[in-house]
N, C-alpha and C positions, 0 to 999 in steps of 0.2 A: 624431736623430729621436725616439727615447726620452723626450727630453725634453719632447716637445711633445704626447704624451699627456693627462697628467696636465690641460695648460692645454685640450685639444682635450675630455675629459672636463670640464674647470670650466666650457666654453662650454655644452656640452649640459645640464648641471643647472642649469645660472643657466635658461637657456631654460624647461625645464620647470618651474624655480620661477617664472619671470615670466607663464606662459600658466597652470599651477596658480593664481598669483592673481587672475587675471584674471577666471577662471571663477567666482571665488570672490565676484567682486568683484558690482557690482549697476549697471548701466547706468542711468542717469537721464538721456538725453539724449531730449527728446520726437522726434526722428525713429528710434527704437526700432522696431524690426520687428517685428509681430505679426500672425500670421494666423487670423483666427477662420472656424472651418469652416462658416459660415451664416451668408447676413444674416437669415433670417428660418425662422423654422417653424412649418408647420401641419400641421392637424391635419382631415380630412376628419369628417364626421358623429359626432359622440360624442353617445352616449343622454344626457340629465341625469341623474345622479346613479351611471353607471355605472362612471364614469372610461372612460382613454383606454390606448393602448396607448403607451410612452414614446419617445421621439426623443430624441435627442444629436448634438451636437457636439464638437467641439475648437478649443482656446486654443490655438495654436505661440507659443512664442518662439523664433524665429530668429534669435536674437542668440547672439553668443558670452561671452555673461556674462551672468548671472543675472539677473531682472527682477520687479520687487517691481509686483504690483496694485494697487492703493491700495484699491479695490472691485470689488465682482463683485454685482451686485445685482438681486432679481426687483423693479421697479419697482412693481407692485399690491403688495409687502408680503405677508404674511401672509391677507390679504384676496383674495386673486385665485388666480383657478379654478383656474390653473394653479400649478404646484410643481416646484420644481427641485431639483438634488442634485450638487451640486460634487467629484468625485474622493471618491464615497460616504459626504460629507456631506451630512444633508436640511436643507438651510439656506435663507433667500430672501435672505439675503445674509452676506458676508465679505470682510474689509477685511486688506489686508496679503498676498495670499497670494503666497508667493514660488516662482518657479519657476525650474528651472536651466536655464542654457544647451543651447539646441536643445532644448530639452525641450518638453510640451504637459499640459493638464488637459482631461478630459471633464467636460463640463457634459450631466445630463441631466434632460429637459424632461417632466412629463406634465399632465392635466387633467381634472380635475370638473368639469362644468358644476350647478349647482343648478336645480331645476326653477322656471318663470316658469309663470307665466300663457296665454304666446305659445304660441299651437296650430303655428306658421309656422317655418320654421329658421331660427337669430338666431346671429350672431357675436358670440363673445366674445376678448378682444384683450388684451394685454399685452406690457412686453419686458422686455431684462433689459442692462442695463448693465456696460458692462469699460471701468474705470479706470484707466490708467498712465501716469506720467511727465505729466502733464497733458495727455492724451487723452481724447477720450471716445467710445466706439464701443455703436450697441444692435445686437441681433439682436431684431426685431418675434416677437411670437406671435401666433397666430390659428387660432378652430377654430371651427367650425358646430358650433351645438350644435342637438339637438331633444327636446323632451317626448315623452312616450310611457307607454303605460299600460304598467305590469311589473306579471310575472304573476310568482309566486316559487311553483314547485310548488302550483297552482292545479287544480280538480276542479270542469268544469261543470257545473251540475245545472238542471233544467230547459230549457224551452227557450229559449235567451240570442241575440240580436243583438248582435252587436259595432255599432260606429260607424267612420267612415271620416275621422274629424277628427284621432284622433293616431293613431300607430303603436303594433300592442303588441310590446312584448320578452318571450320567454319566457326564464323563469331555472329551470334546475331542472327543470322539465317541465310540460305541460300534459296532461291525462288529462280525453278528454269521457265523462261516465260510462252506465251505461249503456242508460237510460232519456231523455237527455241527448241534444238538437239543439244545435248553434252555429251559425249562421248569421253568414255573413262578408257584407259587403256591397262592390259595384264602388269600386276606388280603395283598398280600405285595404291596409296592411303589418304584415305579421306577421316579426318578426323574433326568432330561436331561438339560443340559446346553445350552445356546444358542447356542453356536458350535459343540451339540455334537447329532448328529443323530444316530438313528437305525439302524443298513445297517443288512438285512440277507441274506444269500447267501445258507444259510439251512434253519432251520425248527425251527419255532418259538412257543409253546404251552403256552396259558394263561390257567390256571383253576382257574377262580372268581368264586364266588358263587353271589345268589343273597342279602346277607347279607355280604359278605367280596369281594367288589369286587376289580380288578387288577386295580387301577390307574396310567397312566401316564402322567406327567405335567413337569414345567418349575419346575427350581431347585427354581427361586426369590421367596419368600413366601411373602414378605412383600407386605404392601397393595396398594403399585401405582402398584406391576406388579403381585397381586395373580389369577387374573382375564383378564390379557392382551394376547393376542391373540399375535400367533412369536414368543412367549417365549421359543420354542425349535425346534428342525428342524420336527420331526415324525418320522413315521419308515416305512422305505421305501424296501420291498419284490421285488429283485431284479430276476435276469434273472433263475440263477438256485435255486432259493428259491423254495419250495416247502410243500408239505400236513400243511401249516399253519395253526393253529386253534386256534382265540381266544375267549373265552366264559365270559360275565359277565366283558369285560374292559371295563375302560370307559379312554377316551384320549382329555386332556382336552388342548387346549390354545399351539396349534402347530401350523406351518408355514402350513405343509402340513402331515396331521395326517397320513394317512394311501395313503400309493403310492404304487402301483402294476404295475408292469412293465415283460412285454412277455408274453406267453400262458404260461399251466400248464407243466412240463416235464413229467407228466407221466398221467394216468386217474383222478385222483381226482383234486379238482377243487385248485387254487395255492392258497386261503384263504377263510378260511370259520369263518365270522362272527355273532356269536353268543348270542344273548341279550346284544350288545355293546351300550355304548353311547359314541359318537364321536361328540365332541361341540367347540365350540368358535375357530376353524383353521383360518388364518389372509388368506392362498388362498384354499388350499382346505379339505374338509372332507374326500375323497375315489377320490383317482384319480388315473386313469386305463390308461392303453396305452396297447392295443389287450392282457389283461390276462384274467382269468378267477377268478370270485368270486361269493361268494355264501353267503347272509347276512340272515337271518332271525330275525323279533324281535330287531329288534336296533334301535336307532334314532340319527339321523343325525345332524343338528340345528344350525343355525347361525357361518356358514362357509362362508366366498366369494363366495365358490363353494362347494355346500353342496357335488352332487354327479356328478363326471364328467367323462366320459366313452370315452372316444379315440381311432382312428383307429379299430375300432371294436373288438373283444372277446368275450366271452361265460357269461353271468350273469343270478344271479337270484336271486333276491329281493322278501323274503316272509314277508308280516305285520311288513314292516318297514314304518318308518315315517320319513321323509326328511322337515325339514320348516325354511324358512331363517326371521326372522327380522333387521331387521338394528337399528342398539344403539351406543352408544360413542364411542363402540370398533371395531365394523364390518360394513360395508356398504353391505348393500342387493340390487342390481344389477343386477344381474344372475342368471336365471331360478338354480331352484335346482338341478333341473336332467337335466344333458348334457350327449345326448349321439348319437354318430360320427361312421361311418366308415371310416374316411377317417383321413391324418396326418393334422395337420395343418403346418409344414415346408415341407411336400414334396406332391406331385401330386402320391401320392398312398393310394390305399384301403385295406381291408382283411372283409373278411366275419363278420358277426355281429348277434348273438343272445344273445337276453336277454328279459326277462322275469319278472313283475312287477305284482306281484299278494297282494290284499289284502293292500294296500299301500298307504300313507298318501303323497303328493308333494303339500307343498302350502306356503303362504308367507305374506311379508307387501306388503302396494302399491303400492311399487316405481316397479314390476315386473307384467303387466298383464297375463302371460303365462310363468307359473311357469316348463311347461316341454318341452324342444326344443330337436328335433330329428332331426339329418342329416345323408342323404346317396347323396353319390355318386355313380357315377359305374356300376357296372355289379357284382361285388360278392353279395353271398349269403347275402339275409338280411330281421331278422323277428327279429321285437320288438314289445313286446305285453302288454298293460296295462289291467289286467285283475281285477274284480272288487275291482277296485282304485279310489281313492278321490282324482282330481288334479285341481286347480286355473286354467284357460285359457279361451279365448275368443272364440280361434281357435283351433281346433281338431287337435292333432301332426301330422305333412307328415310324411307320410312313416309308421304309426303306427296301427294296430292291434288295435281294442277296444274292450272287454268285460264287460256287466253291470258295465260301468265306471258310477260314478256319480263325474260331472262335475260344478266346480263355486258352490258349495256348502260347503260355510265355517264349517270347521271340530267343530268349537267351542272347541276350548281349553281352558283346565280349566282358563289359567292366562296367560296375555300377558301384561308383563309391562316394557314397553322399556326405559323407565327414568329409573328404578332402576335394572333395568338388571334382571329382576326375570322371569321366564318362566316357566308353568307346563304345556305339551302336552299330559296331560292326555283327553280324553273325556267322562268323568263321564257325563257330561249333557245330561237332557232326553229329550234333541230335537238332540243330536248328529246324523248326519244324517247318520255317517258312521255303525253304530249302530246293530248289526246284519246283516249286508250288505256284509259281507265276504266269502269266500268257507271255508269250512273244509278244514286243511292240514294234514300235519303230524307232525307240532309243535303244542304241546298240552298246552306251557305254553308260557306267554305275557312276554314284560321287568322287569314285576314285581314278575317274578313267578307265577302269579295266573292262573285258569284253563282259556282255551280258548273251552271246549268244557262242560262246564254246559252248561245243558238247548241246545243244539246242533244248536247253534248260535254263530260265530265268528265274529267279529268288525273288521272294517279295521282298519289301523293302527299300531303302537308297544305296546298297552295300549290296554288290555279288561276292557270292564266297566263292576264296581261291585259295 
């Protein structure tokens, strides 16, 4: 037995020298295995000239011996929008590349669109070629590109109309100064950089309609950030900003959508909110420190902090609708409505009215008492929920109640937090909010429709039809 060692070891090393060469070796036979991890990539809306956010793939070779590429090639050449990068070379093509058995190369993909003429969204296309063993396989690209006016740290002065034929990009920041109107017109987009907030220090005018309305969002369109919350800082109505008025915007996927900072400078109220929707903010929807606003008809919706009211100021909230869910992107935690007379960094107060008529405050489970009210102090203080639909166990301190109906689920049309879909309509005919409302003097819902057929209003931002 001894003997047959020695021969039982010359079989295993012959072996591992016949599969060592093998690996070593380079398969040319064209039914080679090769798995390429795309046949195609695209690319959703990229600004022209901003570039793209980048995509990749993988090469496998599945073969047990090495596998020589003959090419790997971006088709447009050097000339086309897009630009690739081969196991982190920027190359647009390479001849030869060898890869080892089972082994794989990341190819990765991005794109410049150059600015055209074309006001309209236009595709641009290319692919990129893998050559082996006399194969020949593409992976297509494509991506919408669109023109757009970029603003790079830009300072409105006078009084400026935008246009509604391209979209603007802010880069860097947009600041209306403080003498300074903008006027936004129905249909245009305004679209904001991470780093590039709002600042008005004047007078800011949206006119959407409820068929063209003003959107503002993050510039990234593609799909990990078209929907992510922080995508842009908001627009933040500073000390001397003043007679604000936005009608028909809706602000989507900000850090902190709409910020109001000091009282009004003169009589009218320092922004007035007008069938807005203000959705998906990663901390707040409407956050005030002692200013005045006035919303009617808007909805609020899956903010950190939908609506939060500080050191006191003057509000008033008609048939709007405030509702936090929590989903992949936002954590629902904090009542909807927060509203304070007092600082939270210093031991001071200022007086506090606000006014909540007609008004939807409610949520998921993780919040039993969707509206917290605090006072300190000795200044003036009346905040009044008048018939309002709010989530709570407990009756807000410090608050005023009129024909509120309380703990009384609004039933929204659709509430689907796996897939992130939401309708806070209440068409359902057991909605409780349901001709529960006073008559005001807004005579039309977020939808436009009449709020005074039949001489019944709904609470809410939403009449049922």
């Amino acid at each position: 037995m001894k003997r047959l060692v020695p021969y039982f070891l010359l079989i295993i090393s012959y072996s591992l020298f016949i599969s060592s060469c093998k690996k070593d070796s380079f398969i040319t036979s064209p039914n080679a295995v090769v798995f390429v991890g795309a046949d195609s990539i695209k690319f959703d809306t990229v600004f022209t000239s901003t570039g793209s956010v980048t995509q990749f793939f993988k090469i496998f070779n599945q073969n047990d011996q090495k596998l020589s590429f003959s090419k790997i090639k971006l088709m447009g050449g050097n000339a086309s929008p897009f630009k690739i990068n081969i196991n982190g070379s920027p190359v647009s093509e390479i001849d030869n590349l060898e890869v080892d058995a089972n082994d794989s190369i990341y190819v990765f993909v991005s794109v410049t669109i150059n600015p055209t003429a074309n006001n309209l969204s236009f595709i641009v296309s290319d692919s990129i070629l893998i050559s082996y063993n006399g194969n020949n396989q593409y992976v297509q690209l494509q991506a919408f590109g669109q023109n757009a006016h970029f603003l790079q740290n830009q300072v409105i002065s006078g009084n400026i109309n935008w246009a509604d034929t391209l979209p603007y990009v802010i880069l860097g920041g947009l600041r209306i100064d403080t003498t300074a109107t903008l006027t936004i017109p129905a249909g245009c987009r305004v679209y904001a950089h991470s780093n590039a907030p709002i600042l008005v220090d004047g007078t800011l005018i949206v006119n959407g309609t409820r068929s063209d309305s003003v959107l503002f969002t993050g510039d990234r369109l593609d799909p990990d950030y078209v929907d992510l919350p922080g995508s842009w800082p908001g627009i933040n109505f500073r000390s001397s900003s003043k007679d604000n008025v936005l009608t028909h915007a809706v602000l989507q996927n900000a850090y902190q959508a709409i910020v109001a900072d000091s009282p009004s400078v003169d009589a009218n109220p320092k922004l007035i909110l007008h069938q807005c929707i203000i959705n998906n903010a990663s901390n707040a929807g409407i956050l005030c420190t002692n200013s005045s606003v006035n919303a009617d008809n808007s909805l609020i919706s899956n903010c950190a902090n939908d609506i939060e009211l500080n050191f006191g100021g003057t509000y008033n909230f008609t048939n709007c609708t405030a509702a936090g869910y929590g989903n992949q992107f936002v954590s629902h935690q904090n009542p909807v409505l927060q509203a304070t007379n007092y600082s939270q960094t210093a031991n001071t107060t200022n007086s506090m009215n606000a006014l909540f008529q007609n008004c939807i405050f409610w949520g998921s489970n993780g919040v039993s008492n969707e509206v917290f009210v605090g006072k300190q102090g000795v200044a003036p203080f009346n905040v009044t929920l008048d018939h309002s639909l709010y989530k709570g166990t407990i009756d807000p301190s410090t608050t005023d109640t009129v024909a509120v109906l309380q703990n009384q689920d609004p039933l929204f049309t659709l509430i689907d937090n796996n897939d992130v879909i939401y309708d806070f309509h209440t068409n359902n005919i057991a909605a409780p909010g349901t001709g529960k409302g006073m008559l005001t003097g807004f005579n039309f819902d977020l939808d436009d429709s009449s709020r005074t057929t039949g001489g019944l209003t709904d609470i809410g931002c939403y009449q049922k039809q």
